[in-house]
VMD Tcl script that draws the C-alpha trace (Angstrom):
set ca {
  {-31.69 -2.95 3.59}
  {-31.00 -5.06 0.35}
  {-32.80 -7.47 -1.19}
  {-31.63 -11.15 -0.83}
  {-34.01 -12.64 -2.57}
  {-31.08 -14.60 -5.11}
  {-29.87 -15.65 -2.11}
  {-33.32 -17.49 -1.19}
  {-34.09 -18.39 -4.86}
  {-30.41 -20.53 -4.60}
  {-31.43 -22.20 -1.29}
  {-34.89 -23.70 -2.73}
  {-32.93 -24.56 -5.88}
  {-30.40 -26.34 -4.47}
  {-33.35 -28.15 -2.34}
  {-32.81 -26.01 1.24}
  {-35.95 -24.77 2.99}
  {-36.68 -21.46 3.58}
  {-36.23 -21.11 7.88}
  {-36.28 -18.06 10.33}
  {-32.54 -18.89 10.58}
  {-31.54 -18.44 7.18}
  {-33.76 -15.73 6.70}
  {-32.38 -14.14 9.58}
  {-28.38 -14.35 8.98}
  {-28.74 -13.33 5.17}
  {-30.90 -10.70 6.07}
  {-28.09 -9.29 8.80}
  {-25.20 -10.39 6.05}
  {-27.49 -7.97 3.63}
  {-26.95 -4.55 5.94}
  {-23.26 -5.42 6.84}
  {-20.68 -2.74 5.81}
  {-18.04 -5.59 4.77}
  {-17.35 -9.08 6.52}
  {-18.63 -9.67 9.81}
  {-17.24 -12.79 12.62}
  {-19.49 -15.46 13.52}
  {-19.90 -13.70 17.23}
  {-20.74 -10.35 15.70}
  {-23.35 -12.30 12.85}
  {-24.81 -13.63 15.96}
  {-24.91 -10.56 17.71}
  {-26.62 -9.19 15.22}
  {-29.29 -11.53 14.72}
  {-30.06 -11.73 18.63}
  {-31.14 -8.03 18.14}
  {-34.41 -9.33 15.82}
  {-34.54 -12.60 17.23}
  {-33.17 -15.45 20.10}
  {-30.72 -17.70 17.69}
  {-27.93 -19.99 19.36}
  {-24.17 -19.50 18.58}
  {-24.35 -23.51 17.11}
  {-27.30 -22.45 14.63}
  {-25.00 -19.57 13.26}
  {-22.41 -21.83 12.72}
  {-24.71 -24.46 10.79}
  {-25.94 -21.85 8.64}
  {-23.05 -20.28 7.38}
  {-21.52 -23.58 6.51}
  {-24.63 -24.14 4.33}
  {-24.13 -20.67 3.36}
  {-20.94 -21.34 2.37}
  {-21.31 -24.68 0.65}
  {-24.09 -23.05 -1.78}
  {-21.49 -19.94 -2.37}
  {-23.86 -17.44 -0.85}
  {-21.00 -16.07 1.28}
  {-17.40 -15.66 0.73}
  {-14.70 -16.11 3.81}
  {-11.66 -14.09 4.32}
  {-9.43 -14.25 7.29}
  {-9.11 -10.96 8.77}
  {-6.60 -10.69 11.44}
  {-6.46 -14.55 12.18}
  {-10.06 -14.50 12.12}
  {-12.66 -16.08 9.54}
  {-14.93 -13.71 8.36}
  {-18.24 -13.57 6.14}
  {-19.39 -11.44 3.51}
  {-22.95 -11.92 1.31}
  {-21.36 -13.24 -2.35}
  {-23.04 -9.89 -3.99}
  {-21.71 -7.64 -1.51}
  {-19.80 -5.01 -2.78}
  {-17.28 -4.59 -0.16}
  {-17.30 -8.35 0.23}
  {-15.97 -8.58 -3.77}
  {-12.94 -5.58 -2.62}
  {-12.03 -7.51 0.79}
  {-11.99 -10.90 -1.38}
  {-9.60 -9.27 -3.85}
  {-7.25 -8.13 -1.57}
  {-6.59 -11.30 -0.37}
  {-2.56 -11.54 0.00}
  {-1.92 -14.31 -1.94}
  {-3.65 -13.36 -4.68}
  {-2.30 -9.39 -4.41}
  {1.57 -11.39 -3.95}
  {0.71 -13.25 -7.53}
  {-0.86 -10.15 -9.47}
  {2.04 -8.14 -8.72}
  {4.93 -10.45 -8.94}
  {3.34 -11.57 -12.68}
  {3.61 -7.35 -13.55}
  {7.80 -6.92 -11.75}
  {8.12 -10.70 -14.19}
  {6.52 -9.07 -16.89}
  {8.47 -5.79 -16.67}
  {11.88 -7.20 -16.22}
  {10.79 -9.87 -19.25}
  {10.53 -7.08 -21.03}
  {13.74 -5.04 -20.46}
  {15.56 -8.48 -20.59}
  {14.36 -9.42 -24.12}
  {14.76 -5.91 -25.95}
  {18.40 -6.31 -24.73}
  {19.22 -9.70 -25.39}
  {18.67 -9.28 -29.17}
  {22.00 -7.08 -29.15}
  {23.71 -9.80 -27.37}
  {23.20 -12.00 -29.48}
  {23.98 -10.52 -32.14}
  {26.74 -8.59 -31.53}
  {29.45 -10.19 -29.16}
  {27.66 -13.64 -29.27}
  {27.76 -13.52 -33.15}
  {24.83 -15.44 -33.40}
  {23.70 -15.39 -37.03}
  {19.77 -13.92 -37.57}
  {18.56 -17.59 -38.41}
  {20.46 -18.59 -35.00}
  {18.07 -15.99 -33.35}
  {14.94 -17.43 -35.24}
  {16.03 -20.02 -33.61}
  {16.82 -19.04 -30.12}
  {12.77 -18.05 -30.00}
  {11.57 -21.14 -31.37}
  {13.41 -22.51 -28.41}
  {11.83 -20.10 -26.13}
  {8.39 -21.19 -27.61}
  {8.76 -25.11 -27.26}
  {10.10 -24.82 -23.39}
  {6.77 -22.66 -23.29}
  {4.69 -25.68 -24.48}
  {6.64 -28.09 -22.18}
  {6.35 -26.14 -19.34}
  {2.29 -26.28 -20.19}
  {2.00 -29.82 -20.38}
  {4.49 -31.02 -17.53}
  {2.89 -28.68 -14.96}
  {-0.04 -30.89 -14.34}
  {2.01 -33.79 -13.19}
  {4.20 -31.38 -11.70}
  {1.15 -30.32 -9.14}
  {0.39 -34.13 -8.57}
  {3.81 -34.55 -6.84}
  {4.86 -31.30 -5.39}
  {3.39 -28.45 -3.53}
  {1.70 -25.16 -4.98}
  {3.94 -22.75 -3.63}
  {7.22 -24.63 -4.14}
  {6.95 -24.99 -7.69}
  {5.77 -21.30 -7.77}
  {9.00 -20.91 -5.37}
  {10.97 -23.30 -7.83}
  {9.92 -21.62 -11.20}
  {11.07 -18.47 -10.30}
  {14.26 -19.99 -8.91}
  {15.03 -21.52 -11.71}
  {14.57 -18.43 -13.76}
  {17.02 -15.94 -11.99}
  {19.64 -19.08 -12.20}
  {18.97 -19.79 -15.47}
  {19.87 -15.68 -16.60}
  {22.37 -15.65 -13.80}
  {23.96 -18.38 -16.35}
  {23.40 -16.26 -19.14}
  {24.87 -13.47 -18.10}
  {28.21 -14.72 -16.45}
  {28.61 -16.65 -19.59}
  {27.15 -15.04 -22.82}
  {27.21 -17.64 -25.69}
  {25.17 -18.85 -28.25}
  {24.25 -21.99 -26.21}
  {24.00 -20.55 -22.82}
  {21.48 -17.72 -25.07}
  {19.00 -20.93 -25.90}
  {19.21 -22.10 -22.44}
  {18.37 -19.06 -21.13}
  {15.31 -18.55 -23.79}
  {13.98 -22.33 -23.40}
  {14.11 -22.44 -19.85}
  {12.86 -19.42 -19.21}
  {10.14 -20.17 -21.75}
  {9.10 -23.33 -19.33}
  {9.83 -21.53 -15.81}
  {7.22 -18.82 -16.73}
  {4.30 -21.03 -17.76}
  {4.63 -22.96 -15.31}
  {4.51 -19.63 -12.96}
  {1.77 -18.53 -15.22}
  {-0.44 -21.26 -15.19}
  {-0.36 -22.61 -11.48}
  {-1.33 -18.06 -10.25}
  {-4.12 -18.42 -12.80}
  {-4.92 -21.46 -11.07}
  {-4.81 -20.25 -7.60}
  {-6.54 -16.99 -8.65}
  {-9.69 -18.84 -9.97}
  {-9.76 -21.00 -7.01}
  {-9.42 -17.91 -4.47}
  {-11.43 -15.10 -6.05}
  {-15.36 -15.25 -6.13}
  {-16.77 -16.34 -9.80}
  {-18.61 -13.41 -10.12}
  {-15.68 -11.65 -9.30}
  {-13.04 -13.05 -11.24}
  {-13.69 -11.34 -14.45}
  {-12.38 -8.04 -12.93}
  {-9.51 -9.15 -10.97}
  {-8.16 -11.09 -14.35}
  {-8.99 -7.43 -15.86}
  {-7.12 -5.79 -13.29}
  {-4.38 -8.37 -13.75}
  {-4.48 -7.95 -17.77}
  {-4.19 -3.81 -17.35}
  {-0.88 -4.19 -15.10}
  {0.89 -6.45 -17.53}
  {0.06 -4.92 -20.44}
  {1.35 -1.30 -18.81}
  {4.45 -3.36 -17.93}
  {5.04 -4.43 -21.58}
  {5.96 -1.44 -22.55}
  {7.79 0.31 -19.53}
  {9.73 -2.65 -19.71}
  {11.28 -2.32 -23.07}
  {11.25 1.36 -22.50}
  {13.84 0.71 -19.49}
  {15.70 -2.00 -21.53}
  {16.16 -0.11 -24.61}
  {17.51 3.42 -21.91}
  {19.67 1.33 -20.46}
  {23.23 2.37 -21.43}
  {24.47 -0.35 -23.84}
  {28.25 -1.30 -23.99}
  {30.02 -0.94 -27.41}
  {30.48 -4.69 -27.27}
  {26.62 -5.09 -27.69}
  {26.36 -3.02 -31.03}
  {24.99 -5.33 -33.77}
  {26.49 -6.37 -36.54}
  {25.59 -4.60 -39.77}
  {22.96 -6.41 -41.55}
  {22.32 -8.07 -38.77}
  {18.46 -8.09 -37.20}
  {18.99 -5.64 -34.84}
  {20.75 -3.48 -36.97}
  {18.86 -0.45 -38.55}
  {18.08 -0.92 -42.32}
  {19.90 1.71 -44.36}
  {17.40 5.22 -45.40}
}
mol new
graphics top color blue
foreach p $ca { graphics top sphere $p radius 0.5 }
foreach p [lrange $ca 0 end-1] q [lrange $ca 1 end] { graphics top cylinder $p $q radius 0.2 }
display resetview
C-alpha cells in the first residue's frame, strides 16, 4: 500500500489532528485503483474498522477543502481520488469540459491556420489590397487581440462562462461568414480584428476554466498536452490551406507580398 504520509504532513500543517478516521479513509484512498463513491470509501474502511456513513462524509469534505482529494462525477455520481494518485490525475483530465476545450482550441487552431495562409491571396489579388494595406489588416488583427484581453474580465462579471465561450465562437463563424460572402478590403479588417478579439476572449476564459478544473499538480501536463495539439495543428493547417485548390481570381499581383520574388 502507498505511503500517505504528505497527506498527514498537510493535515498538521494546516492545523488538523491526526484521528483513526483520517488515517483510515486516506489509507483506503491510498490502495484504490482510481476514484471510489462515498458508500464504497465506507465500505472499505468498515473492513479495518466500525466508521459511520456521516464520519466519511465529514472527512472527505476536510479532505477536500485541504486538496488531498480530487472529485469527479462519474456517471452522475461524485467520486474521490487521493490528489497523488495516478489514475486519479488521468480520470481528472478527462473531465469533459476540459477534453470539449482542448480539442475545440486544436479544430480553432487548425482552421486559423488554413484560413490565414489563404486570406493573404485574397487580399491581394481580387481585393487589391496594397502590401502596406495588409500590414495593416494584421495590426488590426493584433489590437482586437489586445481588446479582446482587457474587455473579457468585465465581460465574465456580467455574463455566463459558457455563453461568452458560446458567443466568441459565434461571433467568429459570422464574422468570416461576412468575409467570405463579401470579400473587400474593409470586410478583410473586420474579419482580422474581430476575429483577433473573438479568439482571446475564447482563449483566455478555457485557460481559465482549465486551471480551475484540473489538479495543480496536474496542470503542467494537461497545458503540455494542450501546447503539443496546437502546435501539430499549426502546421497541418496551413498545409490544408495552401492544397486547397485556389481560383485564378486569388493569384497575387506581381510584386505583391504573396507573390514569389523573381530567381
Amino acid at each position: 500500500m502507498r505511503r500517505c504520509g504528505w497527506a498527514l504532513a498537510r493535515l498538521r500543517a494546516a492545523g488538523h489532528r491526526r484521528t483513526r478516521s483520517r488515517v483510515l479513509l486516506l489509507n483506503v484512498l491510498a490502495g484504490a485503483d482510481g476514484h471510489l463513491t462515498v458508500e464504497a470509501i465506507h465500505r472499505r474502511a468498515a473492513v479495518s474498522g466500525r466508521l459511520d456513513l456521516s464520519t466519511v462524509y465529514r472527512t472527505l469534505a476536510v479532505f477536500e477543502r485541504l486538496q488531498l482529494v480530487h472529485t469527479l462525477e462519474i456517471g452522475g455520481r461524485i467520486t474521490y481520488g487521493l490528489a497523488d494518485h495516478p489514475h486519479a490525475h488521468a480520470l481528472a483530465a478527462r473531465r469533459p469540459p476540459v477534453r470539449v476545450v482542448v480539442l475545440t482550441g486544436t479544430v480553432l487552431t487548425f482552421l486559423t491556420m488554413a484560413w490565414e495562409s489563404t486570406l493573404v491571396l485574397l487580399a491581394t489579388g481580387p481585393m487589391g489590397v496594397s502590401d502596406a494595406g495588409y500590414g495593416l489588416m494584421l495590426a488590426i488583427g493584433a489590437i482586437g487581440g489586445v481588446l479582446g484581453a482587457a474587455v473579457t474580465p468585465l465581460l465574465t462579471r456580467r455574463f455566463p462562462q459558457r455563453a461568452l465561450q458560446i458567443g466568441a465562437l459565434a461571433a467568429t463563424a459570422a464574422i468570416d461568414l461576412t468575409l467570405a460572402l463579401f470579400p473587400t478590403p474593409a470586410t478583410a479588417a473586420l474579419a482580422w480584428g474581430g476575429t483577433g478579439f473573438a479568439f482571446t476572449v475564447w482563449n483566455v476564459l478555457s485557460v481559465s476554466l482549465r486551471q480551475r478544473l484540473v489538479p495543480p499538480d496536474l496542470l503542467g501536463r494537461v497545458n503540455g498536452a494542450n501546447r503539443a495539439f496546437s502546435m501539430t495543428a499549426v502546421p497541418a493547417g496551413a498545409l490544408a490551406g495552401a492544397s486547397s485548390p485556389t481560383p485564378s481570381a486569388c493569384t497575387p499581383r506581381p510584386g505583391s507580398a504573396a507573390s514569389p520574388s523573381p530567381p
